[in-house]
N, C-alpha and C positions, 0 to 999 in steps of 0.2 A: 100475709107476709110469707117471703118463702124461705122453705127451713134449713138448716143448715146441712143436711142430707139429700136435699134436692140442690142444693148451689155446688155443692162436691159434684153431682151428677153431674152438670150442666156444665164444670169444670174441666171432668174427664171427656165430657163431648167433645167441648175445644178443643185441647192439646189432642186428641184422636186426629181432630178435621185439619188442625196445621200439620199434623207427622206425616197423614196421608197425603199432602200436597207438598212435601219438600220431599218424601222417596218418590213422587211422580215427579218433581221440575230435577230431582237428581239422576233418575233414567234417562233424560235426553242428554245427560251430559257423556260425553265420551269416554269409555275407559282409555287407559293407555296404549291396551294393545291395538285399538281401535285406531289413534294418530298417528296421522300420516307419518314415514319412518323420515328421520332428517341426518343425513350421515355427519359427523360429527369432522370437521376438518382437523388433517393432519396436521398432525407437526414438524414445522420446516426442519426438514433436514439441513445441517450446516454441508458445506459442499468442503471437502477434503483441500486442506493446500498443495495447489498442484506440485508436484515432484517432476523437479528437470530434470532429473538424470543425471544430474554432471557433478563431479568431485574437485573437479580442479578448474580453475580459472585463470587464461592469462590476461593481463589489464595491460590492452594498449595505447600509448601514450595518445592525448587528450587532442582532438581535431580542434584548432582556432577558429572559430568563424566570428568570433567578436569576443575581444577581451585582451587580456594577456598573458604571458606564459607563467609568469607567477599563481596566476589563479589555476591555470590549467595541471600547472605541477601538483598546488595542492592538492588540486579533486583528485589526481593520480593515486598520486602519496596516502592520502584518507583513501578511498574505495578497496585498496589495498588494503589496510587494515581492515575496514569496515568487512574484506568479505570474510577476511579468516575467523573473524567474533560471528557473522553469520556460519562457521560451520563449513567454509572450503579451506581447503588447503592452500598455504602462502608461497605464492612464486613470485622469487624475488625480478623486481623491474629492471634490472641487472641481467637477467638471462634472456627477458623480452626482446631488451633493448640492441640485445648482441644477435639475437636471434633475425631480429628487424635487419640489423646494419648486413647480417652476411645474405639476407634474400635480396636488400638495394644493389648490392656487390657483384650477386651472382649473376641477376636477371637484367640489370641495368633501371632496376623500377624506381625509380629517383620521383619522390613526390605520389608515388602511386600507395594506395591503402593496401597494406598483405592482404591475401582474403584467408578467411579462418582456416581453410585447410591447409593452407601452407602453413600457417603457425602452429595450426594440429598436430603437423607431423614432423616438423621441426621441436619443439618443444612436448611432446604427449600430451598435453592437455585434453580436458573433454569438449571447451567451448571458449571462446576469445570475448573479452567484453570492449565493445568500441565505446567511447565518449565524445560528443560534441559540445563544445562550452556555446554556450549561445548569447551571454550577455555575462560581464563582469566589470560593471559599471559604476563611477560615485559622479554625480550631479550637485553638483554646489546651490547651494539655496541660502538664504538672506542667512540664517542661523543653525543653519542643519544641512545635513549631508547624507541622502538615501543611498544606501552598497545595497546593489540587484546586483545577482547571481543565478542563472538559469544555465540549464544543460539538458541535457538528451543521453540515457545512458541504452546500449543495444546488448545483448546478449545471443554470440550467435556457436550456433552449433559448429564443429568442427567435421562433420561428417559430410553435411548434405548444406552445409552454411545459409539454413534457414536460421530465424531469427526465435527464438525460445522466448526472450523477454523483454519488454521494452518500456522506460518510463522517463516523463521527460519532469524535470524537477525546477521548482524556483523558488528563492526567498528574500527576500528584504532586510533591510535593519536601519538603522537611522543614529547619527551621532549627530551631535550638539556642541557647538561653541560659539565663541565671540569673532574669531578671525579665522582666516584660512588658514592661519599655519597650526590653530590647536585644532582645526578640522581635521585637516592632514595630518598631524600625530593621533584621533581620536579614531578617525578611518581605517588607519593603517591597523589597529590593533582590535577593531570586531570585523574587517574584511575576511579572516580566516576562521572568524566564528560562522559567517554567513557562509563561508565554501563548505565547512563540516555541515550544516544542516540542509544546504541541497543535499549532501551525500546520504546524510541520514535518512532524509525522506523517500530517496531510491531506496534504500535497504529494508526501510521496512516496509516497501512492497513487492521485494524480491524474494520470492520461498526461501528457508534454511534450508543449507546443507547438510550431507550428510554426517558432519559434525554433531551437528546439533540431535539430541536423544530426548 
């Protein structure tokens, strides 16, 4: 039999011949200075909202190319306020519109669009925003009534009458009745919710002004 001082021996032999086989299999393993280097990706930078330059805006009146002038007044009416909450200064449509009638007057441009620098320089402004309504439509359907509202807003400089900013906006809505005539009173009263939220959607892709801190 063997004794209990010989099975201790034969015990420490072991654990000797495993220790010495796991600091050899742990020698081939890599330190970390040894691994290959792996750069570590940056972090996106957010990209600055660009800055137009411009303090003041005149808003002129609304190009038809489909729709009617009801709808066109409004997007006027709203983009105007919309810019001043954006942070430009409020010129009223009243000075545009006077401004407009004396360049028809002067030059004989009857139907012709100003271009920005004349309205630059006629009014001091930084930049002229053009609008085009492109749809302002309600479609009668069996029990519902879809109001599409789409436009094209431009933002053009008054210097070099390039274009600074440009976004073209659409939205939908839908009312519900039994007949045409509670269509027609149902349309009539989210028709001017749908023109405020083309506007909106231009404006919150248009930089603030220097208003805004």
């Amino acid at each position: 039999m063997i004794s209990r001082k010989m099975t201790g021996v034969i015990g420490a032999l072991i654990f000797g011949m495993l220790l010495l086989q796991g600091c050899s299999y742990m020698a081939q393993v890599p330190v970390i200075k040894d691994l290959p280097y792996v750069q570590k990706p940056e972090e996106e930078q957010q990209t600055p909202e660009k800055n137009l330059g411009v303090k003041t805006i005149a808003v002129m009146p609304v190009d038809i190319k489909a729709g009617n002038r009801d709808a066109a007044r409004m997007i006027r009416e709203n983009l105007v306020e919309e810019l001043y909450f954006k942070g430009y200064s409020k010129i009223p449509m009243e000075m545009v519109d006077a401004a407009l009638a004396d360049f028809k007057k002067r030059d004989g441009a009857s139907g012709v669009t100003a271009p920005p620098q004349v309205i630059g320089s006629m009014l001091g402004v930084d930049a002229v925003m053009y609008t085009t309504l492109l749809d302002a439509s309600t479609t009668y359907k069996y029990v519902y009534a879809p109001v599409n509202v789409a436009a094209v807003f431009e933002l053009k400089s008054v210097t070099r009458g390039e274009t600074l900013w440009r976004y073209e906006s659409k939205a939908v809505d839908r009312d519900y009745g039994v007949t045409k005539n509670s269509l027609d009173l149902g349309t009539t009263k989210i028709f001017e919710n749908v023109v405020q939220e083309v506007v909106k959607k231009a404006m919150e892709n248009l930089p603030d002004g220097p208003g805004i801190k």
